[in-house]
N, C-alpha and C positions, 0 to 999 in steps of 0.2 A: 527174817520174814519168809524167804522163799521156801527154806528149810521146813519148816509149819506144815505148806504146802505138799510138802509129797506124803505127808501120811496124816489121812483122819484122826486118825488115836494120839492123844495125848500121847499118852503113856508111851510111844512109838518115838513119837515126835522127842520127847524128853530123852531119851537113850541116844537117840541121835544127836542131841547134844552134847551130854555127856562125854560119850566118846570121843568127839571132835569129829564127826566126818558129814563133813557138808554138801557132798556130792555135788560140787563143783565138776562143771566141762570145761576144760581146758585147751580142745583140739581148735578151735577157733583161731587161736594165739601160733600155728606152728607156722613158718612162714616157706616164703619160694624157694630156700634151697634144702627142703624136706620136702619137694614133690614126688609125688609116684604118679603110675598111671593108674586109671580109674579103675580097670579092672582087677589092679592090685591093695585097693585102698579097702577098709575095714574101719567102718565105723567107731567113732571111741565110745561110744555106748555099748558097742558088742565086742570090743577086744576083750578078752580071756586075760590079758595080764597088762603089767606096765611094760613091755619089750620098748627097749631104748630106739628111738627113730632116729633115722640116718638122717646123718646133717652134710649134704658138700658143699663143697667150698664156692659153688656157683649153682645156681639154680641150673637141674640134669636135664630140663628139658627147654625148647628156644619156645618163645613165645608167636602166637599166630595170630593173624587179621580173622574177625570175626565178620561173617557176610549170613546173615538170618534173613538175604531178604529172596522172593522168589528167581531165579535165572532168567531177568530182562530178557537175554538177547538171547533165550534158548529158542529152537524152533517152536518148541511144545506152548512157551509162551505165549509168543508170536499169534501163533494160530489163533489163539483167542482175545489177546489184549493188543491193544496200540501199544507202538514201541514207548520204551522210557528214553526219554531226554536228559542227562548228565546236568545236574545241578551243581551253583557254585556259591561258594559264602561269603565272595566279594562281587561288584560291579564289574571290575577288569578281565573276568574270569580266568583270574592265576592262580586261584586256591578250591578244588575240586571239592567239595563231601568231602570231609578226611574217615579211614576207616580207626575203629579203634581195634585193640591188640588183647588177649586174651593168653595163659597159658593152657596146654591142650592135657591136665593131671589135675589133679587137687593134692595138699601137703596132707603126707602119710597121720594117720589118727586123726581127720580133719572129722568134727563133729557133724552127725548126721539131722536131719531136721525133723520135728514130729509130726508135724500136721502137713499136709498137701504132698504135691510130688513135681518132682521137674519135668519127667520125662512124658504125665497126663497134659499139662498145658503149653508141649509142644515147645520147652527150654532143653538144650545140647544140656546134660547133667553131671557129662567130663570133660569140664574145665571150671578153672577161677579166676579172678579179677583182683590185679593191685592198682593201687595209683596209679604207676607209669603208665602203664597199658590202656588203662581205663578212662584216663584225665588227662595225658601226658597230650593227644592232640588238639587238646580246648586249653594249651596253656601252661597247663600246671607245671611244665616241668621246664621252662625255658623262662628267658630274664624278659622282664619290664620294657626294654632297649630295643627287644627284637618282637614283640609283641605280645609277650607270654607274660605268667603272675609271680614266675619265680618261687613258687613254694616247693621246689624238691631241693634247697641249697642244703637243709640240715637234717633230710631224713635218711636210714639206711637205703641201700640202692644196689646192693649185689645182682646184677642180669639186667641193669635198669639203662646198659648202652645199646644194649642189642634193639630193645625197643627204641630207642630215641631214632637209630639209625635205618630205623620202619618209616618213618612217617616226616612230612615237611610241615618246619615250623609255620604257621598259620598267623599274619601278625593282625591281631582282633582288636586294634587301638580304632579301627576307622568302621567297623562293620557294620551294618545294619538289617538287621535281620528279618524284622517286619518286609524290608524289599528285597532280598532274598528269597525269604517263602514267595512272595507275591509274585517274582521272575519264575521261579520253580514249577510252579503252579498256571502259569502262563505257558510257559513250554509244553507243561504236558497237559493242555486244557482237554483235547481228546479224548485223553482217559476217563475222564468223568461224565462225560456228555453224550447220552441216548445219540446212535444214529438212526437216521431218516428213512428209512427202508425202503422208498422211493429211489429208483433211480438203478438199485442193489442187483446185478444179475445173478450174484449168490440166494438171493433171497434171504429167510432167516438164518439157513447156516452161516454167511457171509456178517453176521452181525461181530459185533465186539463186544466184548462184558465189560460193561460200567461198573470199574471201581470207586467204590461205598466213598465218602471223604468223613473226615472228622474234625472236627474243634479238639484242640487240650488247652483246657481252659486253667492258669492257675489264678488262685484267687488270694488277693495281695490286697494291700494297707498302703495310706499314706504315714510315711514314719518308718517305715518298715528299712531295714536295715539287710543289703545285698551283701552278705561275706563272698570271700573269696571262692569258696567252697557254692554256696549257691548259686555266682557268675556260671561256673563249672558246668554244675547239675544242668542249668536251664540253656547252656551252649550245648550237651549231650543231649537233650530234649528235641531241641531244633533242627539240629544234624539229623538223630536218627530216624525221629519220627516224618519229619518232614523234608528235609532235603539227600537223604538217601532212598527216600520210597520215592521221590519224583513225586513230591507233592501230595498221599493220600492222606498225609496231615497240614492242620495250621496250629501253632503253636501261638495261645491270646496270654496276656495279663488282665486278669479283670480286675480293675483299682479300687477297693471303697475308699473313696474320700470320708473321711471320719468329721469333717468339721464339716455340716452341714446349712454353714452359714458362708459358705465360700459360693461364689453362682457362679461355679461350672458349665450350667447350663443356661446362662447371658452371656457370657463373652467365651470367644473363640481367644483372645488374650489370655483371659485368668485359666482358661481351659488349658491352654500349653503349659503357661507356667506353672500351674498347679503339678504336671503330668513330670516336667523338665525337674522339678522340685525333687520328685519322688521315687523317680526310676532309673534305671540307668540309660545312657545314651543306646547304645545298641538295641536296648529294647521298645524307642519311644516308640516307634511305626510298629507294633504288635499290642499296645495298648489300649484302653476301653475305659475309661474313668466312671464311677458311677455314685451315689449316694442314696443314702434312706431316705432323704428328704423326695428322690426320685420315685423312691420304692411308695410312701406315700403315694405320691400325683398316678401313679402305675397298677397300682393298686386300691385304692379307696377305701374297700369295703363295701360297707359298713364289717367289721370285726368287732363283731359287740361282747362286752366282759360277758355279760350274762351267759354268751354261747361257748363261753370255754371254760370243757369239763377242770381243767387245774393250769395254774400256771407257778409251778415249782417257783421257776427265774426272777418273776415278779418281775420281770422286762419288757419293753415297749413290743408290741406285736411286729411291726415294721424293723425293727431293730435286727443285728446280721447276727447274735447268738441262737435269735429263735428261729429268724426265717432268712438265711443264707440261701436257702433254695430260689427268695423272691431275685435276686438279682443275677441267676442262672438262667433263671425260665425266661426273665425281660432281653440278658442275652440270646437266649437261643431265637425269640423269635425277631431279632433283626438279624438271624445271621440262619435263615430257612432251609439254604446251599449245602448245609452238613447234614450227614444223615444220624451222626452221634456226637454226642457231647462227654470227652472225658472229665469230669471236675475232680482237680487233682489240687494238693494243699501242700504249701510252701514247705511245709514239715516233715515231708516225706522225700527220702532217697533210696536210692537203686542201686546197688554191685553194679547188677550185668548192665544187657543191652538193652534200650529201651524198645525197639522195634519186636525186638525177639520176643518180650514177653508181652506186650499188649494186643502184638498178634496170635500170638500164640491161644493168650485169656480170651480172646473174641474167638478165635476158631472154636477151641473148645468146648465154648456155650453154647455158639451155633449147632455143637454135634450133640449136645443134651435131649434125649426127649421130656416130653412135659410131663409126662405120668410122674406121678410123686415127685415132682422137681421142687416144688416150696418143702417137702418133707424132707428130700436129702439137702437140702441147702440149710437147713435150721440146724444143722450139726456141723462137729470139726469131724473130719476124715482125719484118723489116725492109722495110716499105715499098719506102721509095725503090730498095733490091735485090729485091725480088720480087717486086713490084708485088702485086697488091690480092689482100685472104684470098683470094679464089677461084681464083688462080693460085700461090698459096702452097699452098693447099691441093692443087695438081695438083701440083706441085714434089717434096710429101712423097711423094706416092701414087709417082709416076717412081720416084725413090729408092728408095723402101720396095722397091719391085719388083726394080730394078736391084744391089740390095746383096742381095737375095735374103733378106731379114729376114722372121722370120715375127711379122707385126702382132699386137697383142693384142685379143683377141677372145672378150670374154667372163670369167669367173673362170678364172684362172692356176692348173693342175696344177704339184703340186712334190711331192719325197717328205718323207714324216711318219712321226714314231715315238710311241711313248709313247699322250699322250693324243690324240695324231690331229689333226684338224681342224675348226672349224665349218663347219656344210654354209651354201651361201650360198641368197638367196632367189631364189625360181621366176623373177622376174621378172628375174633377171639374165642369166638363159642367154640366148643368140643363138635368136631365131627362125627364120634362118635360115645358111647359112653366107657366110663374110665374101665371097666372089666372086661368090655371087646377089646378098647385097645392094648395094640402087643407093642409097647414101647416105640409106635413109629411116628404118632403129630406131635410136630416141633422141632424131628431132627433136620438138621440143615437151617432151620430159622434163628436169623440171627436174634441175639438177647436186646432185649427193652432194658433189662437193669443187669448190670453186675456190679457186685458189690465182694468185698475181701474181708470181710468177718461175715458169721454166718446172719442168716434172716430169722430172726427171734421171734416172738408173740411176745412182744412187751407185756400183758395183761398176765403172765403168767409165772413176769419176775417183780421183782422191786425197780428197778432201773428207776431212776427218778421223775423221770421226766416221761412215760408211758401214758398219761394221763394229759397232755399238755395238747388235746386239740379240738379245736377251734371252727365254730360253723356249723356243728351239725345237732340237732333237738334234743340239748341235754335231756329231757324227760324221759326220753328212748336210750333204747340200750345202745351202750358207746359201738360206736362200729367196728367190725373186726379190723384189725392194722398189724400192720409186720414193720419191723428195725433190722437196721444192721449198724453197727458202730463205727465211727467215723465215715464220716459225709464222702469222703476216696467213692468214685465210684464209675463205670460207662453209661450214661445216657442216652435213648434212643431221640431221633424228632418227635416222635408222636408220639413219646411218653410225657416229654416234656410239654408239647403241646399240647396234653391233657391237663398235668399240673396247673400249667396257666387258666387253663379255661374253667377246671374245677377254683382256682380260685379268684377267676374276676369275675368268674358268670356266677356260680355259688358260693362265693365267701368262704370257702373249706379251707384250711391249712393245719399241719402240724410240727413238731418239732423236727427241723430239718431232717435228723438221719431217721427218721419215721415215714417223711412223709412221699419220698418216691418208692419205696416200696410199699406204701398202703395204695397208693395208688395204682400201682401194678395190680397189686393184690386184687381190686376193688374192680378194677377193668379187665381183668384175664391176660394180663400183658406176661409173657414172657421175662422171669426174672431170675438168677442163677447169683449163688455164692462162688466164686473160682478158688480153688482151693492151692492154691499158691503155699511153697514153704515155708513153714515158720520155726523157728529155732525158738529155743527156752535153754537158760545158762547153767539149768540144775539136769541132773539126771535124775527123771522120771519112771518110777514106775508105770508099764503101761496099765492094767490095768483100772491104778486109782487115776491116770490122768483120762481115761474113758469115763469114769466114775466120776470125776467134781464136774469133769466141762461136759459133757452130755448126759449125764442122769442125776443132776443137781435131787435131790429130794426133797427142797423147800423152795418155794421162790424167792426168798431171801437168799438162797443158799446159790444162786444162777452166776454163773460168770459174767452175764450180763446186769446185776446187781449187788448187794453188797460180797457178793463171791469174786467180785474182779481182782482181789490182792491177789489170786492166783494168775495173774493177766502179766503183774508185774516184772516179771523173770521171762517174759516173753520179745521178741524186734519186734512183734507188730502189734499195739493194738491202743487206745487212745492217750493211759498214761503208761506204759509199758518202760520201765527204769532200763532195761537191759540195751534195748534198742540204740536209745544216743552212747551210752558207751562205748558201743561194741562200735559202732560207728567212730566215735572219734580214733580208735585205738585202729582202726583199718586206716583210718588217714594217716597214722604213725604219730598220734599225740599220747601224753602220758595219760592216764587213767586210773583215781585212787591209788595213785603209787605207784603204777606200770605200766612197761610201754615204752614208749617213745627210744630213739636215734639206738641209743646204748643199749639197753635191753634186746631190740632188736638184731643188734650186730651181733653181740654177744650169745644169740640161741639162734633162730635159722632165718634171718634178716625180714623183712616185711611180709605183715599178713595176705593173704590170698583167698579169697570168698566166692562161692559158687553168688549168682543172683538172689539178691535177697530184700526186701521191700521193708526200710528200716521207718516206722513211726513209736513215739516225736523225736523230734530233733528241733531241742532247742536253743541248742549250741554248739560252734564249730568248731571249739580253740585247737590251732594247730602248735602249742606250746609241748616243749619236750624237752 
């Protein structure tokens, strides 16, 4: 299938079979004791031949604590923020944050990524992540007895003492994590909290900057089944996001109850049990239980068939296929204290570090101007073809001009009937108009939306479901809307608190990954694709992989439509085959025949991966 994919032309495609060469990457697979250092490593896309990679007998370099977060206790800090308070993952305070471990190289031929870059969204780009280093202090690499899950008993492990003997076993049989953030966050309530300028003989310079807080919200099932592998993920979630930054995160579960005949919302009884049923102990006190039957009473309507231009799904409006969004927005406004909401999906995992790259994705939307920012976000940034953002960014601006497109610029006019429209806020109009400005309103302002596949005009592919919304004067022309795929995304307050109010004050919704970015779109909100790395298993030619994924020539023909088979050979994107693979085969499981314990020993022992954001993931087997 993927094969297909790198050349238009039959005829092309056909020879390439013929011959047997399927451009298969490989460098993925070399493991820790074929590390170099970064300066010395060469792409296996760009190696010149097969030169044999050195394998020793121990991985050559020692592995290191990774620390992404700012220097607390520097003076420079200081000066502007209240100190951090040292956070702990037990009650007794005998088990500190643990740090995780990283090597400071990547293994020689390590395959390079196509789309995004590490070192734009503020990720270290030399170094990678194995199990031990990664997992090893959430568990994974210690017995049952002592507190840990026991799963490194039967995998390779060359270099995997040196790490063990980094970090103290953590025994997470008694933890509770919900009261942990909640103490963490207590300690350093300071930080978040506006002071009084009363009183102040510094006056404003003697102020403190209020750090931003966030929700990471993930969104879970009753039924839903915790692997071992996912305990992991969601103990590295909590650690880093929130009890090594001192609180600027809280890390939720938000539960759909799927039996809607259970009255969670009559007894505080059926309401634990239900919760005690479904989750795991460490996680009850981070919990949020919710259901459609809520989303109903929360929502009402009226959502009348008549007012929805298509509904592909032929599913309940209320329902979490169509509108996932409604039980975000009803979150967000009992929980007003955060100033963003990540909604983040069970199915998704991470290499690196979680701190390093959520900060990083938020810094660097913060530093986007708004001038053409809906035009470069509707596109993948390919490096190797377009060489670096800021000539990417000149590329879109030529085009944009050359196609005679008129940019978006500000909150989007469209015509309204009936109840009309929300008016949007002051601060979204253009200051000035888009031809005076020189790339400066927006920079520094944090993003309303970021989303990790690009922002589409659904109207201009096939995508199935572009058509699926709801509330607004079918007779009139459908409104302009933008998508990005998979719901993954950062949320601001006030975007969200538009969402809502667009849909209990005017009944408007649309298909979830539509409908926060139409709504940006629609109110001038600030909204960025982060162009984060994505790997694909084939070797690509650049310029037809610029050609299928950015200059589709049908709308059928769109990545975002029946063009997605090319999505497949990709870690990120909503059915993307490569993704759980490559995932399973980094935990050291077998994989279509390879892989796992033996394999590994036998070539240069376990994998090692720069960060990398793998979706779906819909199985964890650690069999080998």
């Amino acid at each position: 299938m993927h094969i297909l994919c790198l050349r238009s032309d039959v005829k092309v495609a056909a020879t390439v079979l013929t011959r047997g060469f399927h451009y298969r990457l490989n460098g993925f697979y070399n493991g820790v004791r074929s590390l170099v250092q970064y300066s010395d490593w060469v792409p296996e896309q760009q190696a010149v031949s097969k030169a044999k990679i050195e394998i020793h007998k121990a991985p050559p370099l020692d592995p290191v604590s990774v620390n992404p977060y700012p220097d607390f206790s520097s003076n420079e800090y200081l000066k502007e923020h209240h100190p951090v308070q040292r956070c702990y993952v037990d009650d007794n305070e005998k088990y500190p944050a643990p740090d995780i471990f990283a090597y400071p190289g990547i293994p020689a031929g390590m395959t390079a990524p196509y789309w995004g870059s590490y070192e734009s969204i503020g990720i270290a780009p030399d170094r990678c992540w194995e199990r031990f280093g990664r997992f090893g202090p959430y568990g994974y690499s210690y017995n049952p007895s002592e507190g840990g899950l026991g799963l490194a008993n039967k995998t390779a492990h060359a270099g995997a003492d040196k790490i063990q003997e980094l970090f103290t076993k953590v025994d997470y049989r008694n933890v509770n994590w919900g009261k942990a953030q909640r103490t963490c966050f207590e300690k350093n309530q300071k930080r978040f909290e506006p002071e009084a300028e009363a009183g102040n003989d510094d006056g404003a310079a003697g102020q403190k900057k209020v750090v931003k807080r966030s929700a990471y919200v993930l969104r879970t099932w009753t039924g839903y089944k915790y692997s071992d592998i996912q305990l992991l993920s969601l103990r590295a979630m909590i650690n880093e996001l929130s009890l090594k930054s001192g609180g600027e995160y809280d890390v939720h579960l938000l539960v759909h109850v799927k039996d809607d005949k259970i009255p969670i919302w009559a007894s505080e009884e059926v309401y634990n049990q239900t919760l005690r049923e479904n989750v795991p102990e460490e996680f009850w006190d981070m919990t949020t239980l919710w259901s459609e039957q809520l989303m109903r009473l929360y929502y009402p309507g009226p959502f009348r068939e008549e007012d929805n231009l298509e509904n592909h799904s032929k599913s309940d409006i209320h329902g979490v296929y169509r509108s996932a969004h409604f039980a975000l927005q009803w979150f967000a406004q009992q929980h007003q204290e955060y100033e963003f909401f990540w909604n983040w999906e069970m199915d998704i995992r991470y290499t690196g570090h979680y701190y390093e790259f959520h900060n990083g994705v938020s810094n660097w939307a913060a530093d986007q101007p708004r001038k053409l920012l809906w035009e470069r976000g509707s596109r993948f940034w390919i490096p190797g073809a377009h060489g670096s953002w800021a000539k990417f960014s000149e590329l879109v601006e030529r085009e944009t001009v050359e196609r005679k497109e008129k940019p978006i610029w500000g909150p989007v006019e469209f015509p309204t009937s009936g109840l009309g429209r929300l008016s949007s806020p002051n601060e979204t109009t253009p200051p000035t108009t888009i031809e005076e400005d020189d790339y400066q309103w927006g920079v520094g302002e944090d993003a309303d939306l970021i989303v990790f596949d690009p922002l589409f005009d659904p109207s201009k592919t096939n995508w199935v479901f572009r058509n699926d919304v709801t509330g607004y004067n079918t007779s009139l022309e459908t409104p302009p809307r933008r998508a990005a795929i998979i719901t993954v995304a950062r949320l601001s307050r006030r975007l969200l608190n538009t969402m809502h109010e667009e849909t209990y004050r005017m009944h408007h919704t649309m298909f979830p990954e539509m409908w926060p970015p139409t709504v940006a779109l629609h109110h001038g909100y600030k909204a960025v694709y982060a162009p984060h790395p994505v790997y694909f298993d084939r070797k690509w030619p650049l310029d037809v992989m610029d050609k299928i994924f950015n200059y589709p020539p049908a709308p059928h023909e769109s990545p975002f439509g029946w063009g997605e088979h090319n999505m497949q050979g990709g870690s990120f994107y909503y059915n993307a085959g490569f993704s759980g693979a490559l995932w399973r085969r980094w935990l050291g499981a077998k994989e279509n025949g390879e892989g796992g314990k033996k394999m590994e020993e036998s070539r240069s022992d376990r994998m090692c991966l720069r960060g990398m954001l793998y979706h779906p993931i819909k199985t964890e087997s650690m069999e080998n």
